[in-house]
C-alpha positions in Angstrom: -25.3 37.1 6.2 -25.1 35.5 2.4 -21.7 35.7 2.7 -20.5 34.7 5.8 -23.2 32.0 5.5 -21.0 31.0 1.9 -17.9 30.9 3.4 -19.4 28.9 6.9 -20.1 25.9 4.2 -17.4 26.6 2.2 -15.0 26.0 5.7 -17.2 22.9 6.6 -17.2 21.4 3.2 -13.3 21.5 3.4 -13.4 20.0 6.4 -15.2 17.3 5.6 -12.8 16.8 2.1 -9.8 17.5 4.6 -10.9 14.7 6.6 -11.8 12.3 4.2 -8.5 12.9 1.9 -6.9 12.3 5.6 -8.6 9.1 6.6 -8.8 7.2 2.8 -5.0 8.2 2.4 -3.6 6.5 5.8 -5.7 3.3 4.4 -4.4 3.2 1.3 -0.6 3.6 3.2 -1.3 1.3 5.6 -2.5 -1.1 2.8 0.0 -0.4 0.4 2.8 -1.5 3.2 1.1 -4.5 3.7 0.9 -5.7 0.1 4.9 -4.5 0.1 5.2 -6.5 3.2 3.6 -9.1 1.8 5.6 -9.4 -1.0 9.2 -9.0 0.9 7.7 -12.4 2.7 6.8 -14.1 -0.4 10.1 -13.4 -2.3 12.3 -14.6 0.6 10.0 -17.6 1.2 10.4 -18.6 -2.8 14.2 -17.8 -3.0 14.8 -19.5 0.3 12.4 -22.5 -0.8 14.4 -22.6 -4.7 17.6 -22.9 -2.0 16.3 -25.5 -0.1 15.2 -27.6 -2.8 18.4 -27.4 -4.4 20.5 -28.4 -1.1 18.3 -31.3 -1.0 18.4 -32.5 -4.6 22.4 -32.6 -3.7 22.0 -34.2 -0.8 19.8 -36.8 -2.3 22.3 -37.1 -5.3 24.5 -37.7 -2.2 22.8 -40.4 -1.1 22.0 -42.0 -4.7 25.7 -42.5 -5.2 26.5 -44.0 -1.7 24.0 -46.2 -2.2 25.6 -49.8 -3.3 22.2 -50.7 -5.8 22.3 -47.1 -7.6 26.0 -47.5 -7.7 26.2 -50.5 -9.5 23.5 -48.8 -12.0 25.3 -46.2 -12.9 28.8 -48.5 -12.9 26.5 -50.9 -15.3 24.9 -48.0 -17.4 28.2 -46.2 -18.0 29.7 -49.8 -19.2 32.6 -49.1 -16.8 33.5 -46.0 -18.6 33.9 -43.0 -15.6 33.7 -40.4 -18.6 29.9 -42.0 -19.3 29.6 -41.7 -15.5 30.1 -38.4 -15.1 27.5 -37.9 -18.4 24.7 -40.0 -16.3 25.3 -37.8 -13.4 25.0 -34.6 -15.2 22.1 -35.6 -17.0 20.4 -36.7 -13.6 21.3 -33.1 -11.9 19.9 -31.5 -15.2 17.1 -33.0 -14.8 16.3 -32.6 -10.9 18.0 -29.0 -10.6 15.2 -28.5 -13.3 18.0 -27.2 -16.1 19.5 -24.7 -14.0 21.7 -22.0 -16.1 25.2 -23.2 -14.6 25.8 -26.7 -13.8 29.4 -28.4 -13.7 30.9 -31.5 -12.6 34.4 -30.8 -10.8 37.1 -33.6 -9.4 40.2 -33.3 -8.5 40.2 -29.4 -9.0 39.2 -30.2 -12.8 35.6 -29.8 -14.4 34.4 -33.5 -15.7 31.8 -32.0 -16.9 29.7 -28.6 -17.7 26.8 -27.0 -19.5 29.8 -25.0 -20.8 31.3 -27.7 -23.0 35.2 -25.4 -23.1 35.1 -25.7 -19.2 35.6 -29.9 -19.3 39.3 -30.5 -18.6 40.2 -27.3 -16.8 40.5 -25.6 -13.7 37.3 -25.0 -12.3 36.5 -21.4 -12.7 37.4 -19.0 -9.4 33.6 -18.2 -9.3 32.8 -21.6 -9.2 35.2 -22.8 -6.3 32.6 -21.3 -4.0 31.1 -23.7 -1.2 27.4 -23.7 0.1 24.1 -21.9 -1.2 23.4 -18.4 -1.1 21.5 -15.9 -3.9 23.5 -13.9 -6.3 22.4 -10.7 -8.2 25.0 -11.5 -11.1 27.0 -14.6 -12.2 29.4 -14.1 -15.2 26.9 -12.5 -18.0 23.9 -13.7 -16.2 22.1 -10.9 -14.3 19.0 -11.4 -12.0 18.0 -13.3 -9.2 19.9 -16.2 -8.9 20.8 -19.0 -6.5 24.1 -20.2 -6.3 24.8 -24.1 -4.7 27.8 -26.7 -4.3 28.3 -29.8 -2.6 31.1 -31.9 -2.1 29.6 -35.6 -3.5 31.2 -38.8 -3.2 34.3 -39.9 -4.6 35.5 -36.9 -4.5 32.9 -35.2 -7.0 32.0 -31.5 -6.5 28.6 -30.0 -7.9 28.4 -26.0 -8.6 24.9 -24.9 -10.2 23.3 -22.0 -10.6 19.6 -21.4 -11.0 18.1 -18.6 -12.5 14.7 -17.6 -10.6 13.9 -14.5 -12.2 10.8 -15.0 -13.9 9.4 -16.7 -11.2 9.9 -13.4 -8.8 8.9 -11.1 -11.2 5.9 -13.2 -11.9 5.6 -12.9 -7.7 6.1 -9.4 -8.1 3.7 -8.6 -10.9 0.6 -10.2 -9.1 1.6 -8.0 -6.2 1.7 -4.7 -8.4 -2.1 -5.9 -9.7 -2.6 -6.0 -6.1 -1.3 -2.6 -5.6 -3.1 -1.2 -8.6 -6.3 -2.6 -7.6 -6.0 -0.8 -4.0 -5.3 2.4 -5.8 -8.0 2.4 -8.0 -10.6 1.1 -5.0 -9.0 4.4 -3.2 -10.0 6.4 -5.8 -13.2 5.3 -6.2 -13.8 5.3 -2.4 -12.4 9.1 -2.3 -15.0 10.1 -5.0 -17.5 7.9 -3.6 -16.8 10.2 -0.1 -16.5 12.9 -1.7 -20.3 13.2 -3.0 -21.5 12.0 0.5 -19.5 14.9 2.1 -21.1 16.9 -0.1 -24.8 15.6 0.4 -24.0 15.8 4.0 -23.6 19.3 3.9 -26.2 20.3 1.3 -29.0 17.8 2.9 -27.9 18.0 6.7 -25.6 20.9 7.4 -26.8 23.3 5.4 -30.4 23.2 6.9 -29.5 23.3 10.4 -27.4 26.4 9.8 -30.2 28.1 7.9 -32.5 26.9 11.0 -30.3 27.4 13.8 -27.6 29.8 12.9 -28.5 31.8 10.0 -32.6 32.2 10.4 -32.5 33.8 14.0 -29.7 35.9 13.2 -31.2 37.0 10.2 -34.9 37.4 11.8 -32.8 39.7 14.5 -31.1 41.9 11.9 -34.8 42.8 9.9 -36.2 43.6 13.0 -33.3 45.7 13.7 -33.5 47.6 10.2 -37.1 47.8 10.8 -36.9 49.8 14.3 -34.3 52.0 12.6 -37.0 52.9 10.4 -38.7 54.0 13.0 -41.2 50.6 13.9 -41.5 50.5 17.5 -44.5 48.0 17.8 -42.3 44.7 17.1 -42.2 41.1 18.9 -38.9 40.1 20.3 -38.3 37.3 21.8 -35.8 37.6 24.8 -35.0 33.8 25.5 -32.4 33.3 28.2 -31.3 30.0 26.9 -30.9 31.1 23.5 -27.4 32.0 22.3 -28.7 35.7 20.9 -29.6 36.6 24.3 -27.5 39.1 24.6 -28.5 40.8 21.2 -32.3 39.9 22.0 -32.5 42.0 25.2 -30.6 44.7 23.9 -32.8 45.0 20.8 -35.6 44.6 23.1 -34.3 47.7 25.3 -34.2 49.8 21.8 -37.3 49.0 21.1 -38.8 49.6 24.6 -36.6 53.1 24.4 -37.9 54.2 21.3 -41.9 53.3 22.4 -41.3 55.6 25.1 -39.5 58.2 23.1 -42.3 57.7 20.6 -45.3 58.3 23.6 -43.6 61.2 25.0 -43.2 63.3 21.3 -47.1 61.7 21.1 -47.8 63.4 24.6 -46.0 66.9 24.2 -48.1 67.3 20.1 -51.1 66.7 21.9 -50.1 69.5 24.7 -48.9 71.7 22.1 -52.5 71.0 20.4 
């Protein structure tokens, strides 16, 4: 019974592991597809909010220059001189665009102005010619994340800039992978953690009730049985009709009955003979 006994836990403890390995790895899954969720959401809402921002520090510019008080500040400022103009309006976009990696100036299909300083007084570039905003994996040597805008200004004037955003989504994406790290390890430690309860489980719980229920009545049933093959006739059984061994209880109990009377009636005939 040892051995079937062994390999009765051995089946139940890899159960249990099966079970646990099953559950804490769905979890993890499920987890892991939420932080991944998570982080498609977050990267769309800081590109598109890096897009937005950039539409509307256009449109403001826009606005600046219709405006008859800001106009006369930058016709003052400039001292009437459009190339100074065009110098306070770069500067202005540098510094609300927040120094973005592309930024020119184009009017009349000819750059005024550019952080590229050979671009002034040519063509504006064919990758520069296109209009709205929209995000860019590469532009020119630049690759990455980036977000690409243009707007037709007044007078005529046409901004193009592009803005690198890069570090900022892998800065996104690197708090997410700590996320994801951290939910590995806590699976880990959760599997091991399961793992030794299984396994007090079955030592503390299982194991006892299969020695008491399973294994000690079986067991009690086959010493018995070696017994009356040794030729003990005068043994207790139990014959308990609810019991699962109720079958191999009567019958052991109808040997035993069959070798008393086998065992009276050699005792009877030695006693004739005598």
């Amino acid at each position: 019974m040892r051995g079937e006994n062994r390999r009765f836990m051995e089946v139940v403890l890899g159960a249990f592991i099966v079970v646990v390995v099953c559950i804490l790895a769905s979890a993890t899954v499920f987890s892991l597809r939420s932080v991944n969720r998570s982080l498609d959401s977050s990267r769309e809402l800081l590109l598109n909010g890096v897009k937005e921002r950039m539409e509307e520090q256009l449109e403001e510019t826009e606005r600046m220059l219709k405006d008859p008080f800001l106009a006369d500040y930058f016709r003052r400022g400039s001292g009437g001189d459009e190339r100074n103009t065009w110098i306070m309006l770069f500067n202005m976009l540098l510094i609300n665009l927040e120094d973005p990696y592309y930024l020119a100036l184009e009017k009349g299909g000819v750059v005024v102005d550019s952080k590229l300083i050979e671009e002034a007084g040519k063509p504006l570039p064919p990758d520069a010619r296109e209009e709205g905003a929209f995000f860019l994996k590469e532009f020119r040597s630049k690759s990455g994340t980036l977000v690409y805008a243009s707007r037709e200004l007044s007078n005529g004037i046409k901004v193009v800039a592009v803005k690198d955003v890069s570090g900022e989504v892998k800065g996104l994406e690197a708090s997410f992978e700590s996320q994801r790290s951290e939910l590995r390890r806590n699976a880990l430690i959760l599997l091991a953690v399961f793992l030794c309860l299984s396994l007090l489980l079955v030592v503390l719980v299982v194991m006892p009730a299969n020695n008491r229920f399973i294994s000690s009545p079986v067991r009690t049933l086959n010493e018995k049985a070696l017994r009356m093959m040794e030729g003990e006739t005068g043994l207790d059984i139990e014959v308990n009709e609810k019991s699962d061994y109720y079958a191999l209880q009567a019958l052991l109990d109808s040997m035993r009955r069959l070798l008393e009377r086998e065992a009276k009636r050699d005792e009877s005939e030695e006693e004739k003979e005598g």
